[in-house]
FISEVEX-488541 format. One line per field, with one value per residue: residue in three letters; residue number from 1; x, y, z of N, C-alpha, C in turn. Coordinates in nm, 2 decimals. Atoms other than C-alpha are relative to their C-alpha. Last residue first. Layout:
rest c(Ala ...)
nr c(NUM ...)
nc1 c(X ...)
nc2 c(Y ...)
nc3 c(Z ...)
cac1 c(X ...)
cac2 c(Y ...)
cac3 c(Z ...)
cc1 c(X ...)
cc2 c(Y ...)
cc3 c(Z ...)
% end
This chain:
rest c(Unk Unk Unk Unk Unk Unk Unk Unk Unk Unk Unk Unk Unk Unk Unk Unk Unk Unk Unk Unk Unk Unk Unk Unk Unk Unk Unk Unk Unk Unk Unk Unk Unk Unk Unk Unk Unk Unk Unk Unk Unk Unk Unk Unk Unk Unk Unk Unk Unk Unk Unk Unk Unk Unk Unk Unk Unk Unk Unk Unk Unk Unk Unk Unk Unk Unk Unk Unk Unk Unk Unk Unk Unk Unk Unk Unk Unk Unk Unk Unk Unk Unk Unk Unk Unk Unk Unk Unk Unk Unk Unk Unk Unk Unk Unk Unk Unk Unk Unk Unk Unk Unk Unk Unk Unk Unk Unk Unk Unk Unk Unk Unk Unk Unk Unk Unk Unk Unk Unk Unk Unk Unk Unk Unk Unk Unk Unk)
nr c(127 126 125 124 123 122 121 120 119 118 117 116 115 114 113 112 111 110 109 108 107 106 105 104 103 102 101 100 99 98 97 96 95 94 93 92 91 90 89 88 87 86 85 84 83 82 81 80 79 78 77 76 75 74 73 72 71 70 69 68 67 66 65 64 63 62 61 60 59 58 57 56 55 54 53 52 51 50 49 48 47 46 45 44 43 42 41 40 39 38 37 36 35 34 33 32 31 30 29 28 27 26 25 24 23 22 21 20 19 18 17 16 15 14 13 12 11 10 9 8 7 6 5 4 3 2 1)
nc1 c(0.02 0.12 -0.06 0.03 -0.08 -0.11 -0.01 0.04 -0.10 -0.08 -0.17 -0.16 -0.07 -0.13 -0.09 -0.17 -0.12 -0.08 -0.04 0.11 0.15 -0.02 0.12 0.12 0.10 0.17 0.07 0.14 0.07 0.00 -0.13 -0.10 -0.04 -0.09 -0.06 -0.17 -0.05 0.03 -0.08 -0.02 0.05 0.08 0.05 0.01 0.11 0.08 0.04 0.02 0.09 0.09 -0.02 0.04 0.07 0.06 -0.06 -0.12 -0.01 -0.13 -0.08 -0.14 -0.06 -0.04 -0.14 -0.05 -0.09 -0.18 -0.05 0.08 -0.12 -0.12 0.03 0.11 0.09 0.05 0.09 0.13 0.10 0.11 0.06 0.16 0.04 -0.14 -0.07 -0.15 -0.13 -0.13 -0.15 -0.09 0.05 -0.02 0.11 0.10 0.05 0.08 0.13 0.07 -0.02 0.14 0.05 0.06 -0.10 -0.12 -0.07 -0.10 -0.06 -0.15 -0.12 -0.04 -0.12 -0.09 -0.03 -0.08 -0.13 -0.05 0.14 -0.01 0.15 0.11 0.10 0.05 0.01 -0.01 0.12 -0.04 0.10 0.04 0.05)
nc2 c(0.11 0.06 0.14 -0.05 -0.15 0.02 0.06 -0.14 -0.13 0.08 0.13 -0.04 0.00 -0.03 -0.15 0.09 -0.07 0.09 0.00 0.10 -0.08 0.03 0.06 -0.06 0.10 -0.04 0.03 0.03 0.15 0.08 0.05 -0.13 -0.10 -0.07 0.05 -0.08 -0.12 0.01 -0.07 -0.08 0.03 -0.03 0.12 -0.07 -0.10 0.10 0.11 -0.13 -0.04 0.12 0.05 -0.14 0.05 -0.07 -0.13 -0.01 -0.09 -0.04 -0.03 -0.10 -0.02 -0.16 0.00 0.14 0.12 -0.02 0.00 -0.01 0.01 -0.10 -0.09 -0.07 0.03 -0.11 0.09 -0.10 0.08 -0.04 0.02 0.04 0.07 0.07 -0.09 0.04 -0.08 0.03 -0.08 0.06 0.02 0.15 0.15 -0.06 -0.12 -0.04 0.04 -0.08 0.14 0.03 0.03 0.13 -0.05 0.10 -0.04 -0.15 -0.02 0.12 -0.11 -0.12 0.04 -0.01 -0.14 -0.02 0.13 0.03 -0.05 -0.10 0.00 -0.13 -0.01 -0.10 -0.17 -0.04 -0.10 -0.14 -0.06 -0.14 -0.07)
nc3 c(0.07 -0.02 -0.03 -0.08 -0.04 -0.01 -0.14 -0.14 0.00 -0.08 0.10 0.06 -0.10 0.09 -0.10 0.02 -0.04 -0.09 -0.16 -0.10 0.03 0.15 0.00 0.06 0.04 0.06 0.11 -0.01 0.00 0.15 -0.01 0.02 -0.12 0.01 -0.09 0.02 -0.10 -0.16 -0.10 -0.11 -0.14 -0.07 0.06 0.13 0.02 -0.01 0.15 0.07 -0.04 0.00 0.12 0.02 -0.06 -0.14 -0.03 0.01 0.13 0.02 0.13 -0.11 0.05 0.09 0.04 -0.10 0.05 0.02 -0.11 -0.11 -0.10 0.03 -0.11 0.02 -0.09 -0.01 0.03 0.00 0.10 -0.07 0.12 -0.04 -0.10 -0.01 -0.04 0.01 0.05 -0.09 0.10 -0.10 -0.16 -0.04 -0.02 -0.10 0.06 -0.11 0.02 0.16 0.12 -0.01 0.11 0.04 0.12 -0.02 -0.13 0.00 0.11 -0.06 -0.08 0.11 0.07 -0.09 -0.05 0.08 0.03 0.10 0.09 0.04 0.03 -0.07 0.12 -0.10 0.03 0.12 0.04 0.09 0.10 -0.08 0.11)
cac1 c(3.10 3.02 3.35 3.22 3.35 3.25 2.91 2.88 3.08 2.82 2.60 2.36 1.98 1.68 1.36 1.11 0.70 0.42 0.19 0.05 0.27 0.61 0.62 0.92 1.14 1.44 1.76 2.01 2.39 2.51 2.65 2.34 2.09 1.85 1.55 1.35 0.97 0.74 0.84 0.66 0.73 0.69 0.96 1.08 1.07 1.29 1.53 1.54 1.62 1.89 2.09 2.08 2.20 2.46 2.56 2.49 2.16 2.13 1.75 1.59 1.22 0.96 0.79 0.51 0.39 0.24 -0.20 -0.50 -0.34 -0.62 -0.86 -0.92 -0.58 -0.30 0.02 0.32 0.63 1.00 1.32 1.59 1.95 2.07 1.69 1.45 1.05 0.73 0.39 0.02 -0.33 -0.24 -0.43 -0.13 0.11 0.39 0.50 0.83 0.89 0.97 1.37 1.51 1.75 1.61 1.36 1.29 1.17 1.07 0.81 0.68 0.63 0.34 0.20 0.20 0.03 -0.21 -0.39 -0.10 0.01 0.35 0.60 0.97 1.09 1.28 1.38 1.61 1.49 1.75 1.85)
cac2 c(-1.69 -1.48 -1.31 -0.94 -0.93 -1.33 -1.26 -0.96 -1.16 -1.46 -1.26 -1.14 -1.28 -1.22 -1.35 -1.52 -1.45 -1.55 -1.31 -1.41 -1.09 -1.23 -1.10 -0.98 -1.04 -0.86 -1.01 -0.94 -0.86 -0.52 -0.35 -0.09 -0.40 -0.54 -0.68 -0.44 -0.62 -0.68 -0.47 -0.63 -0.80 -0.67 -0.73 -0.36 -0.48 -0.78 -0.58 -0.29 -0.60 -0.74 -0.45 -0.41 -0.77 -0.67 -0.96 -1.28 -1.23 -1.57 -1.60 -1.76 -1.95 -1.97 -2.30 -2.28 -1.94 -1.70 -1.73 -1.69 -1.77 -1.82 -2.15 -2.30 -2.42 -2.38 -2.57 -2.37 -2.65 -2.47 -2.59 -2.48 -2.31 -2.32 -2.22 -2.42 -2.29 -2.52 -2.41 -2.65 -2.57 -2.40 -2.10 -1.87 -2.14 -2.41 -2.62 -2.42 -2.48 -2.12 -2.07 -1.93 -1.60 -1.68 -1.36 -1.34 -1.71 -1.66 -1.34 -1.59 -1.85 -1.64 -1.53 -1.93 -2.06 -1.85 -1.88 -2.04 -2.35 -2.37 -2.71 -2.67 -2.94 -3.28 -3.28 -3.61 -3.90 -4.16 -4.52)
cac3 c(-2.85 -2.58 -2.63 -2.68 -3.01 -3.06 -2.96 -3.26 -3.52 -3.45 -3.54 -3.23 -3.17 -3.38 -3.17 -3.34 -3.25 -3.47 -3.56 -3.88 -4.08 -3.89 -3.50 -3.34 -3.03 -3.04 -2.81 -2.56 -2.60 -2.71 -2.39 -2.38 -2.37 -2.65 -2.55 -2.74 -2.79 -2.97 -3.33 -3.63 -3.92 -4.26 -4.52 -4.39 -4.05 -4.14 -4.34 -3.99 -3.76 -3.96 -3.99 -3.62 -3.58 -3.78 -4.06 -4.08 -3.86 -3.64 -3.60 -3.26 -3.41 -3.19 -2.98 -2.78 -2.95 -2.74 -2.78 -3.01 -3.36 -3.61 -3.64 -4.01 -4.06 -4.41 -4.33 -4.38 -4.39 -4.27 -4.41 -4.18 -4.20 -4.57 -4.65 -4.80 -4.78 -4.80 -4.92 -4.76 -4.83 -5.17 -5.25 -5.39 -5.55 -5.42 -5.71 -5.76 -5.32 -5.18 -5.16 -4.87 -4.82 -4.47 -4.43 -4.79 -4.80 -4.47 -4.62 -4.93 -4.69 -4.51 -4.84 -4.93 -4.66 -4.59 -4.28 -4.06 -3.89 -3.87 -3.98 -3.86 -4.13 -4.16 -3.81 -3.77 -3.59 -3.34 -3.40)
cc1 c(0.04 -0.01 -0.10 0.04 -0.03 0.07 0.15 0.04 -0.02 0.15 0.07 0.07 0.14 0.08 0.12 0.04 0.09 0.14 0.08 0.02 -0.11 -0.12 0.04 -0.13 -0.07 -0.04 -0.10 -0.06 -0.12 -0.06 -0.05 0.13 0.08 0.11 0.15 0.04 0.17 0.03 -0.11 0.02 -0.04 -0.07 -0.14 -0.09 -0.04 -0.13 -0.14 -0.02 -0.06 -0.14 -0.15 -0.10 -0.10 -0.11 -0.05 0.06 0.16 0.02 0.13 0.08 0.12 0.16 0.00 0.10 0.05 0.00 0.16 0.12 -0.06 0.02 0.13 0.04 -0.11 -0.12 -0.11 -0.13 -0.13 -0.13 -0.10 -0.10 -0.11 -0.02 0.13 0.06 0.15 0.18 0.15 0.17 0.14 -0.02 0.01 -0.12 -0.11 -0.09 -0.09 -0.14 -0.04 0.01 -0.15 -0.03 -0.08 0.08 0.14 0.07 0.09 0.05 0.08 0.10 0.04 0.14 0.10 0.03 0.09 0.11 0.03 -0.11 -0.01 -0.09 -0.13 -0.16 -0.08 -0.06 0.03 -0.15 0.06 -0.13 -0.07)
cc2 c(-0.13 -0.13 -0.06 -0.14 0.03 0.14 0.00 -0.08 0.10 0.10 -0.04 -0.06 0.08 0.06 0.00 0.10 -0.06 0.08 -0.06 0.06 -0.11 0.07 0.02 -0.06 0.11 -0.08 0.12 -0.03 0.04 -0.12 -0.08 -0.11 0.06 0.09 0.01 -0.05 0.02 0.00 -0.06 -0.01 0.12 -0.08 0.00 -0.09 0.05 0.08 -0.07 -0.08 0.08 0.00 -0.05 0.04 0.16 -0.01 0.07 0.10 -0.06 0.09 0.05 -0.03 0.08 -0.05 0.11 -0.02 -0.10 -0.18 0.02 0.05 0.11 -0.02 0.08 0.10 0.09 -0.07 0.14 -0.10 0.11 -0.07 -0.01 -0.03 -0.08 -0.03 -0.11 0.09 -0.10 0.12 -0.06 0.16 -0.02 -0.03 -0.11 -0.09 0.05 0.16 0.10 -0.07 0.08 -0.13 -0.06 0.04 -0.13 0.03 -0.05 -0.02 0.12 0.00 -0.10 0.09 0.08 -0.09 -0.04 0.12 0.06 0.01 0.02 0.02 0.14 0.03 0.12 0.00 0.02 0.16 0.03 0.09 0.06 0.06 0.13)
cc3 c(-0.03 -0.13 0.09 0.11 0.13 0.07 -0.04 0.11 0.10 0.04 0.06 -0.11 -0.08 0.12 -0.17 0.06 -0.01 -0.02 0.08 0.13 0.07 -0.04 -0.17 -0.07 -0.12 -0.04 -0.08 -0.14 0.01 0.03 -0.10 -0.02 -0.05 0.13 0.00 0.11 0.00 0.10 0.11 0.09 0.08 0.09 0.09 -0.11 -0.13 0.04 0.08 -0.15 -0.11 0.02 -0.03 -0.10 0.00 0.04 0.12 0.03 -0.04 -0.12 0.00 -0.19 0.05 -0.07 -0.10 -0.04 0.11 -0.06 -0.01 0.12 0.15 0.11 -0.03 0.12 0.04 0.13 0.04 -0.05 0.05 -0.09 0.11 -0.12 0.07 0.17 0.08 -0.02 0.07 -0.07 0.10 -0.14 0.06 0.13 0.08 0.02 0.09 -0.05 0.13 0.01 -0.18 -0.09 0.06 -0.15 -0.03 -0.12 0.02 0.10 0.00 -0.06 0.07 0.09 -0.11 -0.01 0.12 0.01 -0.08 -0.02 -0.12 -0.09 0.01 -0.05 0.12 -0.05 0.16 -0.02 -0.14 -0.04 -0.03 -0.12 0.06)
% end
């Protein structure tokens, strides 16, 4: 018998603002019982179902585990929607031949990368 991950669960100051921007980020859905306040919000998204627990201490240090986001579309694209929802820019790992990554940071601070579509590694045959 093995486990299955029912959710990604990330401790956060409020809960339901910082499932509000995943929601957007993933094309998720926010739970309908989840409202401003709550100590806990959960988002469902066709890749992940993430759990936003609310905790007294704030975020101090690099993440231990992060998030790696497959844009559908151009990874470019992708970047420039998720700045606009308002992450921010940590760093440009990006190389001149198209592969690498961007790390960025959600409105808490926690860092995900956003890696290539799958249409980008395939065109470069990395996929």
């Amino acid at each position: 018998m093995a486990s299955l991950v029912r959710h990604v669960t990330i401790d956060c100051a409020d809960p339901h603002a910082l499932a509000s921007f995943w929601a957007q980020a993933l094309d998720g859905t926010l739970g309908e019982d989840d409202n401003p306040g709550d100590e806990e919000a959960a988002v469902e998204s066709a890749g992940a179902s993430l759990l936003f627990i609310r905790v007294p201490d704030g975020k101090s240090v690099k993440n231990r585990v992060h998030l790696d986001l497959q844009p559908q579309g151009p990874r470019e694209e992708e970047v420039e929607r998720l700045l606009a929802l308002g992450a921010t820019m940590l760093a440009d790992r990006r190389t001149p031949d198209g592969r690498g990554w961007v790390t960025l940071a959600d409105p808490e601070g926690n860092e995900f990368c956003v890696e290539r579509s799958r249409a980008e590694r395939v065109a470069t045959g990395d996929a």
